[in-house]
C-alpha positions as CSV (number, residue, x, y, z in Angstrom):
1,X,0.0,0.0,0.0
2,X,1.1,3.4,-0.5
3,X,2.4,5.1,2.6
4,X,0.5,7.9,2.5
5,X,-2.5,6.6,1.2
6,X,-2.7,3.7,3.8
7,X,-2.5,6.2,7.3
8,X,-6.0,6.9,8.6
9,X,-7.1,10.4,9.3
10,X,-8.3,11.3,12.8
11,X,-11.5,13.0,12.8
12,X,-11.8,16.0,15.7
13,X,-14.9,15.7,17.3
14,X,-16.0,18.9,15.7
15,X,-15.8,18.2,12.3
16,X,-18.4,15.6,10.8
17,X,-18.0,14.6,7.3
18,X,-20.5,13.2,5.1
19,X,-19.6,10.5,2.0
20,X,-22.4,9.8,-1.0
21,X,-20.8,7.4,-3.6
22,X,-17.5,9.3,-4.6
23,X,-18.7,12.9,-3.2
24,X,-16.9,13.6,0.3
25,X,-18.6,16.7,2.3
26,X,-16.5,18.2,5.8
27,X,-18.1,20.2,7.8
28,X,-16.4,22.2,11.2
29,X,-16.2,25.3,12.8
30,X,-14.7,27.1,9.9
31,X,-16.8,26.1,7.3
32,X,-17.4,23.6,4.5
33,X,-15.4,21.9,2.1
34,X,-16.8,19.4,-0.8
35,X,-14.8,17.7,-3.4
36,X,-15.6,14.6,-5.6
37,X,-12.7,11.9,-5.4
38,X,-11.3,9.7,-8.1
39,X,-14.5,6.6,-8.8
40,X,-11.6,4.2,-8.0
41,X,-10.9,5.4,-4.5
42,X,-13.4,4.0,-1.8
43,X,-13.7,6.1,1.5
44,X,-14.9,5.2,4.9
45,X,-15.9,6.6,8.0
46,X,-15.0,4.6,10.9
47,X,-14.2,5.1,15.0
48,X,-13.6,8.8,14.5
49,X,-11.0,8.5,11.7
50,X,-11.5,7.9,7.5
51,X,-10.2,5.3,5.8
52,X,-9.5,5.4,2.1
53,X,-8.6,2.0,-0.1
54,X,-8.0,1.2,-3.6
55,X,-8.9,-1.8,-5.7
56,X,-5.3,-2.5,-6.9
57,X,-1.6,-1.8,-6.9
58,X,-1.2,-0.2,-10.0
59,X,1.1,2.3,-10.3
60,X,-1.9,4.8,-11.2
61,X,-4.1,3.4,-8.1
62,X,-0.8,4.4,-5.8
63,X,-0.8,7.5,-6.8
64,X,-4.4,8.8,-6.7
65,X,-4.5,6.7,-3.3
66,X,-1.9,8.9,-1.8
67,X,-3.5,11.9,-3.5
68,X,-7.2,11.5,-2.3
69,X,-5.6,10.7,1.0
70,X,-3.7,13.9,1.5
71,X,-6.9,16.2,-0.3
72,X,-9.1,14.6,2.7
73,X,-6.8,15.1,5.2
74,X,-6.0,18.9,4.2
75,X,-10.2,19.3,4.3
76,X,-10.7,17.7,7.3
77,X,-7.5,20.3,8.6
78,X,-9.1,23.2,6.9
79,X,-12.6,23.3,8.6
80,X,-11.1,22.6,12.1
81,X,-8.2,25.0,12.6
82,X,-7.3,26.5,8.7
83,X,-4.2,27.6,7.0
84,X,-2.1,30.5,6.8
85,X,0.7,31.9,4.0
86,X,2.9,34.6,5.1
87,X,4.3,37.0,2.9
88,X,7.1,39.5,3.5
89,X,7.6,42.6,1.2
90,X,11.4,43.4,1.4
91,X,12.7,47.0,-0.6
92,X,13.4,50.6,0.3
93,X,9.7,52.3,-0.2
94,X,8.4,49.0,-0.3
95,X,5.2,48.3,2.0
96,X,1.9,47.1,2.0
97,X,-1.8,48.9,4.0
98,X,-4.7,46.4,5.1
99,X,-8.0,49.0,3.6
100,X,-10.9,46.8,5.0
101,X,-10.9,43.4,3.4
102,X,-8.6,44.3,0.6
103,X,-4.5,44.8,1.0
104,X,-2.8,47.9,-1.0
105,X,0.3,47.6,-1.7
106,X,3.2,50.0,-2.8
107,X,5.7,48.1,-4.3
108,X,7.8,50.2,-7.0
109,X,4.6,50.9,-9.1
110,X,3.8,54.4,-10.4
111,X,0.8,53.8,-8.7
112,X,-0.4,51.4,-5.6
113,X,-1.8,47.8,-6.6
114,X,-4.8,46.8,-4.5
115,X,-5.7,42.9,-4.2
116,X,-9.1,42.3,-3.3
117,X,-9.9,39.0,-1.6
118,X,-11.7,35.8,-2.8
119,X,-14.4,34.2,-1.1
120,X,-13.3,32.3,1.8
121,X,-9.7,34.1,2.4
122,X,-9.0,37.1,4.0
123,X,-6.0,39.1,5.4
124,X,-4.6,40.5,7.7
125,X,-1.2,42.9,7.7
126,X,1.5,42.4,10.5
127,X,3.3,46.2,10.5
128,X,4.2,47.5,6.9
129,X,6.1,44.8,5.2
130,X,4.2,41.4,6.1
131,X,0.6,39.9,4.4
132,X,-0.9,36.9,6.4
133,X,-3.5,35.0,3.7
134,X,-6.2,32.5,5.7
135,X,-8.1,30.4,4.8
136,X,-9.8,26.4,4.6
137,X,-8.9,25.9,1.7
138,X,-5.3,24.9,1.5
139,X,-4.8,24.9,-2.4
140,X,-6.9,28.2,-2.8
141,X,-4.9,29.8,0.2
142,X,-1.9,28.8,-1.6
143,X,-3.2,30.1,-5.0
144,X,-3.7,33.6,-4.2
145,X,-0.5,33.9,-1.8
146,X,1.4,33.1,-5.2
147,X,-1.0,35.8,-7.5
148,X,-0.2,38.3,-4.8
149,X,3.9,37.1,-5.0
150,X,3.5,37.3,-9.2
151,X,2.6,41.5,-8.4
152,X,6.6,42.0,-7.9
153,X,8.8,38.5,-7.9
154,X,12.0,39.4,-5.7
155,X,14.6,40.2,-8.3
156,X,18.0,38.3,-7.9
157,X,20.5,41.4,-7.9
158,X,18.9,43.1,-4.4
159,X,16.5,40.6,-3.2
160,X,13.5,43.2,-3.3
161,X,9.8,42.0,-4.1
162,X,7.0,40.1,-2.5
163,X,8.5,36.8,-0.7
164,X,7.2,34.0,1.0
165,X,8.6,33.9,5.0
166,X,11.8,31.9,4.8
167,X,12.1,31.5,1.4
168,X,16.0,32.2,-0.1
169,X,16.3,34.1,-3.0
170,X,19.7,33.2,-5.3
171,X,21.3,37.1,-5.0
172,X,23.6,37.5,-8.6
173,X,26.7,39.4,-8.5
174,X,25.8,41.7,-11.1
175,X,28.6,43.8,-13.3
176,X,30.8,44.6,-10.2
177,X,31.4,40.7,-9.8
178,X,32.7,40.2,-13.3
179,X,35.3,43.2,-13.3
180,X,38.0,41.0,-10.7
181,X,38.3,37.9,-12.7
182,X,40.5,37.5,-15.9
């Protein structure tokens, strides 16, 4: 069995989760989240944990085995305590202003970008240079923390831009580097 794919998930006793055929439906104190998983991937409900199996040990099977599992799992996550992507905005003039819902940020620009959020995230600013995105929905939390990065990538000669917290960016020598070798 796969590795991943064969570990039950452990249910908190707030969240409930309903199954109908293939359609899986987790519900908690954060909210809802549905998905329809692969017809070959059977899922049970058992002793406060879920229990997913395949038919076969195909190579495909193992893979969507491990996948369903870890999609579940990150539901069943989501609508009990949620996720969060931190962003850090690094350069001199660089910062970033919570208006409401939305975030504006000043980032180089000849004029500030504002980011509305998407239903079911929302963010909140920690001092002028960091962007917390929330959420339940791990892949959509991660989605629009990388549109919001895509606004200004950090450039590899100074290292300014949008950046993920703890993420290294590569820094180049540039021209300077090049003049002491022959």
């Amino acid at each position: 069995m796969s590795r991943v794919g064969k570990q039950p998930i452990p249910l908190a006793p707030q969240v409930k989760v309903a199954i109908d055929g293939r359609h899986v439906s987790v519900t908690g104190p954060r909210g809802q989240l549905e998905r329809d998983l692969p017809p070959e991937i059977a899922i049970v409900e058992e002793e406060n944990r879920l229990v997913l199996t395949r038919p076969g040990d195909e190579p495909r099977l193992r893979a969507l085995h491990g996948l369903s599992r870890s999609l579940v799992a990150n539901m069943v996550q989501g609508v009990s305590a949620g996720f969060t992507k931190t962003l850090e905005v690094q350069g001199v003039g660089y910062r970033v202003q919570q208006q409401g819902p939305k975030i504006v940020l000043q980032v180089g620009y000849s004029h500030p970008v504002e980011v509305d959020p998407p239903e079911g995230i929302s963010f909140s600013v920690e001092g002028t240079n960091r962007i917390n995105v929330q959420g339940n929905d791990k892949e959509r939390v991660g989605q629009v923390a990388a549109n919001i990065r895509l606004i200004r990538k950090p450039e590899p000669y100074k290292g300014k831009g949008i950046r993920y917290v703890g993420e290294v960016v590569r820094k180049k020598l540039g021209k300077a580097g090049k003049a002491g070798k022959k």
